[in-house]
C-alpha positions in Angstrom: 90.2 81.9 110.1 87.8 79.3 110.5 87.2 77.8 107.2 91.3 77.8 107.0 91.6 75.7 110.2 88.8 73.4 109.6 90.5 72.9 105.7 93.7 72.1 108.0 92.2 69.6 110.1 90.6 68.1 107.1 93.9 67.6 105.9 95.3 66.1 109.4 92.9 63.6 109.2 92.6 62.4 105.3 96.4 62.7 106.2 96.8 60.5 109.0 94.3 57.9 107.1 96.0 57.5 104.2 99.4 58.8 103.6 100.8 55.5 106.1 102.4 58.5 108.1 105.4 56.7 110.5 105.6 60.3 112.7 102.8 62.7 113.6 103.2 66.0 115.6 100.7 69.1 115.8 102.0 72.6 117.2 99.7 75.5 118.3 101.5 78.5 118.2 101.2 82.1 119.7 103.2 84.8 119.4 102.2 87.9 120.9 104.1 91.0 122.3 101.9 91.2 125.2 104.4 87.8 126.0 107.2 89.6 127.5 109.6 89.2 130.4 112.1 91.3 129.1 110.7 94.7 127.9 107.5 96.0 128.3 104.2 94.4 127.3 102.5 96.5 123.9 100.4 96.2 120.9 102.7 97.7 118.2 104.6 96.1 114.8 104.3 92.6 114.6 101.6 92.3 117.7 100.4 88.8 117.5 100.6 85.5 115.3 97.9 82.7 115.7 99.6 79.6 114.1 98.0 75.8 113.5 100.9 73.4 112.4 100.4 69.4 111.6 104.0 67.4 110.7 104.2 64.1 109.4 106.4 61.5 107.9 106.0 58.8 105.3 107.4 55.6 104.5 108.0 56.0 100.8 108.3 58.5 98.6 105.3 61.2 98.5 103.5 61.2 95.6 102.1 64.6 96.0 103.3 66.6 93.1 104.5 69.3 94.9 106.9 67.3 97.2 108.8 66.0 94.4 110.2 69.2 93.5 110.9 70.3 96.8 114.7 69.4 97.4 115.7 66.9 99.6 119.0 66.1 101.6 120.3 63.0 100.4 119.4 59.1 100.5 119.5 59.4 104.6 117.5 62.4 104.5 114.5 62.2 107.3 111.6 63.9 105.3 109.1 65.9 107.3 106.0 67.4 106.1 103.7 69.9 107.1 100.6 71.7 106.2 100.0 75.0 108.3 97.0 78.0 108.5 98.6 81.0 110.1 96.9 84.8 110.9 99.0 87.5 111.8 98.7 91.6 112.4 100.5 94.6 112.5 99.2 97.8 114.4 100.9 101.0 115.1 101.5 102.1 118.6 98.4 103.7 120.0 95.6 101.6 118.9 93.1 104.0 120.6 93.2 106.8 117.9 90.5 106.8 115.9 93.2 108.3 113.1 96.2 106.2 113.3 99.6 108.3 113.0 101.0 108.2 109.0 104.4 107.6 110.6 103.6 104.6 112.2 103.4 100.8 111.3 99.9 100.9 109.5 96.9 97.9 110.6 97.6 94.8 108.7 96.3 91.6 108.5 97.4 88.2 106.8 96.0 84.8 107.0 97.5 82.1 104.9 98.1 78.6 103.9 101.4 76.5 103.9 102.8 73.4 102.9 106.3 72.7 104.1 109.0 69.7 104.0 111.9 69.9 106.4 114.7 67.4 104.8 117.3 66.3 108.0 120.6 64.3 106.9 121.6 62.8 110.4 124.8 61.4 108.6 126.0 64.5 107.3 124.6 66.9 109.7 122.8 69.2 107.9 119.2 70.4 106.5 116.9 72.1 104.1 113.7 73.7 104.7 111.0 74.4 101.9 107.8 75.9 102.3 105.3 77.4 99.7 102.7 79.9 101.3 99.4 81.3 100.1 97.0 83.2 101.3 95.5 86.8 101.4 96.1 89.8 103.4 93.6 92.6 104.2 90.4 92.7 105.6 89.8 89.2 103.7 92.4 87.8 106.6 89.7 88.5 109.4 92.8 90.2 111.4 90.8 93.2 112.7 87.8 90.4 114.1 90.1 88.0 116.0 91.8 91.5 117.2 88.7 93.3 118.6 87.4 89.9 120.0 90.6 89.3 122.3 90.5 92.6 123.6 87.5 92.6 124.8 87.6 89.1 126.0 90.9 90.2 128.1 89.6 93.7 128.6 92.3 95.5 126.9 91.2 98.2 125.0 89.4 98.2 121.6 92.2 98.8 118.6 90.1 102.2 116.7 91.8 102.1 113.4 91.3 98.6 111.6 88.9 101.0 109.2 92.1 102.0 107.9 93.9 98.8 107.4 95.6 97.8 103.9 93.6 96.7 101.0 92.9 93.1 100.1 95.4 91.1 98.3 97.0 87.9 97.4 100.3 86.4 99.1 102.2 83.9 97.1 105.5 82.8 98.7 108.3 80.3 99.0 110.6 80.7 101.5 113.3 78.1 102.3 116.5 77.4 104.5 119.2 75.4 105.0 121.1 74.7 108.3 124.6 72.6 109.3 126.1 71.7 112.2 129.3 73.7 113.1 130.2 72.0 116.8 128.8 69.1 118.7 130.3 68.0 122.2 128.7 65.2 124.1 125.4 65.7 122.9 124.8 68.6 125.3 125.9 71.5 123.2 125.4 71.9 119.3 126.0 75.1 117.6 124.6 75.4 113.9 124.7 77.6 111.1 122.2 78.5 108.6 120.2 81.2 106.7 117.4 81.5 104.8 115.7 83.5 101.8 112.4 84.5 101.2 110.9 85.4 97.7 107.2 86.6 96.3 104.3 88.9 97.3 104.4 88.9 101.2 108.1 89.1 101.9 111.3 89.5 100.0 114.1 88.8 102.5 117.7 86.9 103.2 119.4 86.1 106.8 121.8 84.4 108.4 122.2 83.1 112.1 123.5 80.8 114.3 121.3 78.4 116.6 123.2 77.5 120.0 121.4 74.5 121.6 122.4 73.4 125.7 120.8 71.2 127.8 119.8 67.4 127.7 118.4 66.8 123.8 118.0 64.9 121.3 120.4 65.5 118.1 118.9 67.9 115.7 119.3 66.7 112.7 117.5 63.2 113.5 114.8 64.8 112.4 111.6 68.1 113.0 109.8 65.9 115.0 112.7 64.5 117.5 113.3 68.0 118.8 110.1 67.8 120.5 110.0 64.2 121.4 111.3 60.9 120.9 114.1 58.9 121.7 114.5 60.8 125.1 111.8 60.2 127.6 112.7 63.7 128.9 114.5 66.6 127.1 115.2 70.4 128.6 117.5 72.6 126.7 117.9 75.9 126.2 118.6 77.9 123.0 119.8 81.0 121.4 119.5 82.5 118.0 121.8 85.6 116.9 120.7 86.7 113.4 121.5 89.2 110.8 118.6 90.3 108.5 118.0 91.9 105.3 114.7 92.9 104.7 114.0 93.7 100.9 110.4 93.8 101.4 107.2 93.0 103.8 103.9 93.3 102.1 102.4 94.2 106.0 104.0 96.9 106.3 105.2 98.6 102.6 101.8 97.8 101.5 100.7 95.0 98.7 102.9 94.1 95.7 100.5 95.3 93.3 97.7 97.2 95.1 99.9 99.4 97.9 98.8 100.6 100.5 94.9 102.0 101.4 94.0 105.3 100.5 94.3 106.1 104.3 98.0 105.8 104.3 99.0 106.6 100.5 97.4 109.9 101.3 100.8 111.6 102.5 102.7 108.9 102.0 106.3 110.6 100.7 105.8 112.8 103.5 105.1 111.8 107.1 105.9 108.2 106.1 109.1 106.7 106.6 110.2 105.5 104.0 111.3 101.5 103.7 113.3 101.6 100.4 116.5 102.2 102.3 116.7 99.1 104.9 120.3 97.9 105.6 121.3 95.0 107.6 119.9 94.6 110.6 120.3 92.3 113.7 117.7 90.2 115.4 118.1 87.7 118.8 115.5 84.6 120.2 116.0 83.3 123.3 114.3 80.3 124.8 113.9 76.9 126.1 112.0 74.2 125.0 110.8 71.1 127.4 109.4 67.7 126.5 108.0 64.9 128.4 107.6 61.4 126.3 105.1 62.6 122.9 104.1 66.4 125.3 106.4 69.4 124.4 106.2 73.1 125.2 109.0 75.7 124.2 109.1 79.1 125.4 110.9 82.4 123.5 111.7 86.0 123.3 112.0 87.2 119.9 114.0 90.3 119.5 112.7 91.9 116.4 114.7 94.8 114.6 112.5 97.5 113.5 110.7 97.2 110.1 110.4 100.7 109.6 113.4 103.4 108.8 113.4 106.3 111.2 112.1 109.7 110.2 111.9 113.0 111.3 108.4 112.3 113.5 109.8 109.2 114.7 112.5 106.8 115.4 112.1 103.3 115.2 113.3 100.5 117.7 113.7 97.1 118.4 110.7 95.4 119.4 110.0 92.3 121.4 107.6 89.3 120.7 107.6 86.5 122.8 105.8 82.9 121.8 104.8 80.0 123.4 104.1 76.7 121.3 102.9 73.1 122.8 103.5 70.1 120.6 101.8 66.8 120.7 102.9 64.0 118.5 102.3 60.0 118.2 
């Protein structure tokens, strides 16, 4: 994790030295399911995400390679980029078995790379979202270390089974929304519609959702950065986010694309194992609120995560929640 994030920062600052950026902004971001106000705390499922964002705009055209193909959203499109390094984990529910149950999430790790561009037409009122993703998941991602060390920093107890956790492999992904605004009254409410799709060797997946914004805000297409700063000295709004999910595939969970799952969990696999082949749509809900002051802005959510995992005959499967917490500084 700490060669990715010193690469990142690398890239902030050859970034902010010669690309004539216009807009800066970094986000450190935590989600965690120990952040909970409306279910109980736990370590189970998706358990935590440590994320390092750095967004940016130009003004001309990028001439990184990669940026040309990503698609844009018009001639009034505000172009926003973003390099990220990202490490997340899955664990089943009790971490303090030295044998984790078969029928459970299994221990995953993933730590990764991405470089994004979010494309905002403030004319036309609507957006795409691009962002290509490497990185590796196993005990390559460091998952189990950053795990461990928490808990005993916090004095939680020590998760027993990252032994067990699935095999090293590589995650190549591109994932990519777009988003448009259904209603706007008197720049205090917005409701917007959008979906996404995701495609290669971490996740396989399509949604859609609606994002309902209230509160005093500045217009979301204008622009990533603008959500969390600018033209308002002062911004405090509140959101919601009803989605419905279909989840083809999750590499943390089903196991690698091409490697599967350790020999830990492939050992009864057909048997005690839910099996995952058989998702059908599910339902998913954030909540949160979001407050800026001048160039400082933190948001605050609950994540309501449908279950990843099908029920079986050993155990059923339920929503689970995740809440996150994300401060943004930009200039």
């Amino acid at each position: 994790m700490k060669k990715i994030l010193n690469v990142l920062l690398f890239i902030i600052f050859v970034s902010a030295n010669t690309t004539k950026a216009q807009n800066h902004m970094i986000r450190a971001y935590e989600d965690n399911d120990l952040l909970n106000v409306i279910s109980e705390a736990s370590d189970d499922a998706y358990t935590n995400g440590l994320r390092l964002d750095y967004y940016y705009t130009k003004d001309h055209k990028s001439r990184f390679f990669l940026d040309r193909w990503l698609p844009k959203a018009g001639k009034d499109a505000v172009n926003t980029f973003g390099w990220s390094a990202m490490q997340l984990m899955f664990t089943p529910e009790y971490i303090t078995k030295t044998q984790p149950d078969l029928d459970d999430y299994p221990y995953a790790g993933a730590l990764f790379a991405t470089h994004s561009l979010h494309s905002s037409n403030p004319v036309k009122k609507y957006n795409l979202q691009s962002e290509l993703l490497v990185g590796v998941m196993g005990p390559a991602s460091m998952a189990d270390k950053t795990q461990i060390l928490v808990h005993r920093i916090i004095g939680n107890d020590r998760p027993m089974g990252w032994q067990y956790q699935l095999p090293n492999a590589a995650l190549v992904n591109f994932n990519f929304a777009a988003e448009k605004m259904l209603f706007q009254h008197r720049g205090w409410l917005e409701i917007i519609g959008g979906g996404t799709g995701t495609l290669g060797t971490m996740t396989d997946g399509l949604s859609a959702y609606s994002t309902i914004r209230i509160g005093k805000m500045n217009p979301y297409f204008d622009g990533a950065i603008g959500q969390f700063s600018g033209k308002k000295q002062f911004q405090l709004y509140f959101f919601m986010r009803p989605e419905v999910r279909w989840l083809g595939y999750n590499a943390l969970v089903d196991g690698a694309a091409f490697r599967g799952k350790s020999a830990y969990y492939n050992a009864t696999d057909g048997i005690e194992t839910a099996s995952n082949a058989n998702r059908g749509v599910e339902g998913n809900l954030g909540l949160g609120a979001v407050l800026t002051w001048k160039n400082i802005g933190v948001s605050f959510s609950q994540n309501i995560i449908a279950p990843m995992l099908q029920n079986n005959d050993l155990r059923t499967f339920h929503h689970h929640t995740v809440g996150n917490i994300s401060v943004y500084v930009s200039w």
